[in-house]
C-alpha positions in Angstrom: -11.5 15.6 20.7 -11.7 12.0 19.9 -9.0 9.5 19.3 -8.7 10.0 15.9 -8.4 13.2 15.8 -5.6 12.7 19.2 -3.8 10.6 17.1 -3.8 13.0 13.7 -2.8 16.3 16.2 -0.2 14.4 18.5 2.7 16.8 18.5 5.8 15.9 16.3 8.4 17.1 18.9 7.3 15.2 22.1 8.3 12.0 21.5 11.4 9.8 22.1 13.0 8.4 18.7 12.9 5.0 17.9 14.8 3.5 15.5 13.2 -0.2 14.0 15.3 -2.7 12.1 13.9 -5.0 9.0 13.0 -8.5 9.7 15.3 -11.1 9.4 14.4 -12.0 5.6 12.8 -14.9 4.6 13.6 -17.1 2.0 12.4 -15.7 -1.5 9.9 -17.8 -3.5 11.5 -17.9 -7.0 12.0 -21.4 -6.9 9.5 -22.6 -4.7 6.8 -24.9 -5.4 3.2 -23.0 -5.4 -0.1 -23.9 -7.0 -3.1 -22.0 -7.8 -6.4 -22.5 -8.8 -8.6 -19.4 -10.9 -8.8 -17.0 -8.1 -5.9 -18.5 -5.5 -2.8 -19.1 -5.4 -1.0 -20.9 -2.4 2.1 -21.3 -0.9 5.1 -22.9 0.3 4.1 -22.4 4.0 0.7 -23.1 3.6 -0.6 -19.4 3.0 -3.6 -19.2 0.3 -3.7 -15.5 -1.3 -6.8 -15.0 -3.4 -6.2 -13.1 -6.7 -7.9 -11.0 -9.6 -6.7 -11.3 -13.1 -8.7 -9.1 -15.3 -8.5 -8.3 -18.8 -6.9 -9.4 -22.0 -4.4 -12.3 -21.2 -2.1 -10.7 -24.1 -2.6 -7.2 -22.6 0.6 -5.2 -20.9 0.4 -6.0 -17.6 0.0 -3.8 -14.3 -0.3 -5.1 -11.0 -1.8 -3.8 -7.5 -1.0 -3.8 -4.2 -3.8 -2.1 -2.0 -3.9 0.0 1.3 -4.1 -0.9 5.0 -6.4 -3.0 5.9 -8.2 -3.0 2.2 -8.5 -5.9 -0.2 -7.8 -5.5 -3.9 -11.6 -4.8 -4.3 -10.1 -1.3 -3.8 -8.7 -1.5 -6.9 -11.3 -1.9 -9.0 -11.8 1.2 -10.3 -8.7 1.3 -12.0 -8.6 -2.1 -12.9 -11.9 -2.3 -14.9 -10.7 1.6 -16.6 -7.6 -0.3 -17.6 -8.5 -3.6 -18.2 -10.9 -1.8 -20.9 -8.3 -0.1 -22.2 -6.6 -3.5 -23.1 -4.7 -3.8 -20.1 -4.3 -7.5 -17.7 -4.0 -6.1 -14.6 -4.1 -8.2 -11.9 -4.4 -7.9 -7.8 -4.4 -10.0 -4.3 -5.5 -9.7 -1.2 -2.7 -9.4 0.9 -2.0 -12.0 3.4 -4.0 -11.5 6.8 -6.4 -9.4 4.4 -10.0 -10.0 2.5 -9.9 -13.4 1.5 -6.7 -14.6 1.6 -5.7 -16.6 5.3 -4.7 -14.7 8.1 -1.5 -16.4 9.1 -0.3 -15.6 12.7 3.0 -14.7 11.6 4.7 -13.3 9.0 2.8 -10.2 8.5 5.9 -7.8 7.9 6.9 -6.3 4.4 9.5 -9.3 3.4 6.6 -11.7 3.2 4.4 -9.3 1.6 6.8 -8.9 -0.8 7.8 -12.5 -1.7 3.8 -12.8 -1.9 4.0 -10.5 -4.5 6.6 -12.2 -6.0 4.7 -15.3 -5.9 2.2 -13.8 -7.8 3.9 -12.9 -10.3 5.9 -16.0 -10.9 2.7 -18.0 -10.6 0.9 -16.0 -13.2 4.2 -15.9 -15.6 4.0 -12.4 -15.4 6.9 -10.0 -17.5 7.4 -6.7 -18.0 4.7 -5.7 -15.5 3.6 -2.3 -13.9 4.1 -2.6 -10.2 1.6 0.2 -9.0 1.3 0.4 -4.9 -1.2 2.0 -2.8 0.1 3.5 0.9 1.1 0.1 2.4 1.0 -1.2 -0.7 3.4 1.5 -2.0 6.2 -0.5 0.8 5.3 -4.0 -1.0 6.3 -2.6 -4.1 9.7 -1.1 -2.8 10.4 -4.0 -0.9 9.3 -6.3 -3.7 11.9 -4.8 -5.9 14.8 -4.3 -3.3 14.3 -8.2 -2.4 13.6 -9.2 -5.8 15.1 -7.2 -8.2 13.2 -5.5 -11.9 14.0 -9.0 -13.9 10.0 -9.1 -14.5 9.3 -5.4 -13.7 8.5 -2.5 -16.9 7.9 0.3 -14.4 6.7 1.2 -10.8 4.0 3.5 -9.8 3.8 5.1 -5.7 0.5 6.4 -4.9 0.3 8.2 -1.3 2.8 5.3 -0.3 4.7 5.0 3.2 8.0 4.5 1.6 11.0 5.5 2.2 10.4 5.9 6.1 7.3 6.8 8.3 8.7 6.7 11.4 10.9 9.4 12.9 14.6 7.7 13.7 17.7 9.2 14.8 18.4 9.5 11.2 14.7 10.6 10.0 14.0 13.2 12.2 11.1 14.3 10.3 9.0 11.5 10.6 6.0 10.8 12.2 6.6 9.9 16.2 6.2 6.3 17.5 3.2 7.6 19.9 0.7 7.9 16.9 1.4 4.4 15.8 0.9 3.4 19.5 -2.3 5.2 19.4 -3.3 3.4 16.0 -2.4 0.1 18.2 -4.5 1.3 20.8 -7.6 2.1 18.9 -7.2 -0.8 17.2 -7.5 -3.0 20.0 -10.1 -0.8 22.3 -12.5 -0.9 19.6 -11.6 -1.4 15.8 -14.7 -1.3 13.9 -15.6 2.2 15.3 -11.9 3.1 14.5 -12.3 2.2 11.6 -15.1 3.7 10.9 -13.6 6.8 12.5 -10.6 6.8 10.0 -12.7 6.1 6.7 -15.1 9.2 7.9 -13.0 11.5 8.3 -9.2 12.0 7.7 -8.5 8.9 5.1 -10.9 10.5 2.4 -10.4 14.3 3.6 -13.9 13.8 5.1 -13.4 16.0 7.6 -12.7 18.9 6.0 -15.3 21.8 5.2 -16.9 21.3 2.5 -16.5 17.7 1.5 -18.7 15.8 -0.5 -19.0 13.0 2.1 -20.0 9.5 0.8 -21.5 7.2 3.1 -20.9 4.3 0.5 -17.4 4.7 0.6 -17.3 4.5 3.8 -19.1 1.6 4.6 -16.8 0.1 1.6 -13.9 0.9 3.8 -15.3 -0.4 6.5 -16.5 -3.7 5.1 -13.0 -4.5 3.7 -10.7 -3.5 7.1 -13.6 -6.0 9.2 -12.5 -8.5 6.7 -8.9 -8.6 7.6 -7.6 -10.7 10.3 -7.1 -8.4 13.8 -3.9 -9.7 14.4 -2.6 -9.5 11.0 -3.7 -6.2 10.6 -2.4 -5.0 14.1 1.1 -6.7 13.0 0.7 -4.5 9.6 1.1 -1.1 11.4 4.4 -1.7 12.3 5.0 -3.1 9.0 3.7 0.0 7.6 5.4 2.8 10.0 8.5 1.1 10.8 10.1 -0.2 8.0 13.0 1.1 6.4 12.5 1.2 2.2 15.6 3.7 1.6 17.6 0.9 0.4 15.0 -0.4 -1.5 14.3 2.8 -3.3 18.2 2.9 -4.6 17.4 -0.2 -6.3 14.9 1.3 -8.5 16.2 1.4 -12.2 12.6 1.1 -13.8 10.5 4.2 -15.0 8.8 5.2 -11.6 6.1 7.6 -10.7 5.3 9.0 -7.4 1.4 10.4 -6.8 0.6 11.8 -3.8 -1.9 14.4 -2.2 -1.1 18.1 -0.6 -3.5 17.4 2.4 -2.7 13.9 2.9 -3.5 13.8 6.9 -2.6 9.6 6.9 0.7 9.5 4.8 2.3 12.9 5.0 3.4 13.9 1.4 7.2 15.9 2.9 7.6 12.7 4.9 6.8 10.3 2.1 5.8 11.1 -1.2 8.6 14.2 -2.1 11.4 12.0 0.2 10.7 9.0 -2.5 10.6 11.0 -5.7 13.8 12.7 -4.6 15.8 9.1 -3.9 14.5 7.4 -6.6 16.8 8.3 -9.6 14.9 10.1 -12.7 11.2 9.7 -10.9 8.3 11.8 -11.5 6.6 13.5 -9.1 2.5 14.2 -9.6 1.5 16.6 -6.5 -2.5 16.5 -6.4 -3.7 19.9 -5.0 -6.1 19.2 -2.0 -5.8 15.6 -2.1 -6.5 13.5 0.7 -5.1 9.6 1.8 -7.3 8.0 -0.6 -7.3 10.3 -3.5 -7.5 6.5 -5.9 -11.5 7.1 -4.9 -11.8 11.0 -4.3 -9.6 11.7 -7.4 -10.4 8.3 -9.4 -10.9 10.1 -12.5 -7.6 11.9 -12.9 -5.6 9.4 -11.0 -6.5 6.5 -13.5 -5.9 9.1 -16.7 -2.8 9.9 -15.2 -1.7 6.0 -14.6 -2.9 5.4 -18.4 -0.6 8.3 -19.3 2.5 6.8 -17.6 1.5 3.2 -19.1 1.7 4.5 -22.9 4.8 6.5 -22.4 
């Protein structure tokens, strides 16, 4: 059996609980000074996040935060389906992450969410779709618990980690600390064949019979987690698995959909996807049959009619 499949089949009930507080939080960035050029924007502390702002600058606008340890490029998909539709949607690369720097601190989910908030406020951005991807799906919680729906028209959770990965005292369904530790492990024996393990297999449902595999999407995986910064991205599965968004998902007063896949072997949907939908007041749920981790690619088509759908309501 190899390590990733170790990690996917470690048993849930032979592990000790941990339980993992939120950082201490750092200041927000609504009234900090940033600048940006066309494709960058940086920061206070010195942290440059590169940026895509597609479509029609009058268009409604929807925003994305990607995966662990993507780059917005795997968004594109659905941002050139809705930026043809009329729609400015708009995405960075996290920090640590494609092209933005790889700070050695400050890769925890209160500084990826005051980077989104930076965004926005740098692009004078209103009544915007907040649509997040796995990690990304945290960002957006945490975005909106730390900064509030001021700017914010709706919210969108796609196979997203919130409201708790880990299992805790008080979440004893989650997933145990020792496959994180193997995650940490793999990561630092050997990443790239880790993660070219992951994107072959369980991310994309590869590794189940009869799946159309595609090599391209792979090495597109691949190509985009070698981008990112080792130690940012090794901070990031902590920031991913241990952070707490329950408080963050009772501030959610905006329209919200939850998507997430039945056989999703990375983000476990009764863990995740049904415990969000169920805490946020008046969210929808979309269960896709058979889906795996990554369903934005292996479900592209329905995924961006169904985002289109939820944008026109």
């Amino acid at each position: 059996m190899n390590l990733i499949s170790r990690i996917l089949a470690t048993p849930l009930l032979v592990i000790a609980m941990q339980s993992v507080a939120n950082a201490e939080p750092v200041q927000a960035v609504a009234d900090a000074a940033i600048t940006r050029t066309a494709t960058t924007i940086t920061l206070p502390d010195g942290v440059q996040l590169y940026y895509k702002d597609w479509g029609p600058r009058d268009g409604q606008v929807v925003t994305f935060s990607h995966g662990w340890p993507l780059s917005s490029d795997s968004w594109e998909s659905q941002m050139l389906f809705l930026a043809s539709k009329g729609y400015r949607v708009v995405a960075h690369d996290r920090r640590g992450h494609g092209r933005s720097s790889q700070p050695w601190e400050g890769n925890d989910m209160d500084h990826y969410a005051d980077d989104l908030a930076a965004v926005i406020q740098a692009l004078d951005l209103h009544d915007v779709t907040l649509v997040g991807f796995s990690t990304g799906g945290g960002e957006v919680a945490r975005y909106i618990g730390r900064h509030g729906t001021e700017r914010v028209k709706k919210a969108v959770l796609v196979s997203a980690v919130t409201p708790l990965m880990l299992r805790t005292d008080d979440n004893p369904n989650g997933v145990p600390l020792k496959v994180f530790d193997d995650i940490r492990k793999a990561s630092l024996e050997d990443r790239a064949q880790f993660y070219l393990d992951l994107a072959s297999g369980p991310f994309y449902g590869f590794n189940r019979p009869g799946a159309k595999v595609s090599q391209g999407l792979i090495n597109h995986w691949v190509a985009q987690g070698m981008r990112a910064g080792h130690k940012n991205t090794f901070d990031s599965i902590s920031a991913f698995s241990a952070t707490d968004f329950r408080e963050d998902l009772k501030k959610f007063d905006v329209p919200t959909l939850v998507i997430h896949g039945d056989d999703d072997q990375i983000v476990p949907i009764d863990v995740t996807g049904k415990a969000a939908a169920a805490q946020v007041k008046g969210a929808k749920l979309i269960v896709y049959k058979g889906a795996p981790h990554g369903l934005p690619d292996t479900h592209k088509d329905r995924f961006n009619q169904d985002l289109l759908d939820f944008l026109q309501q």
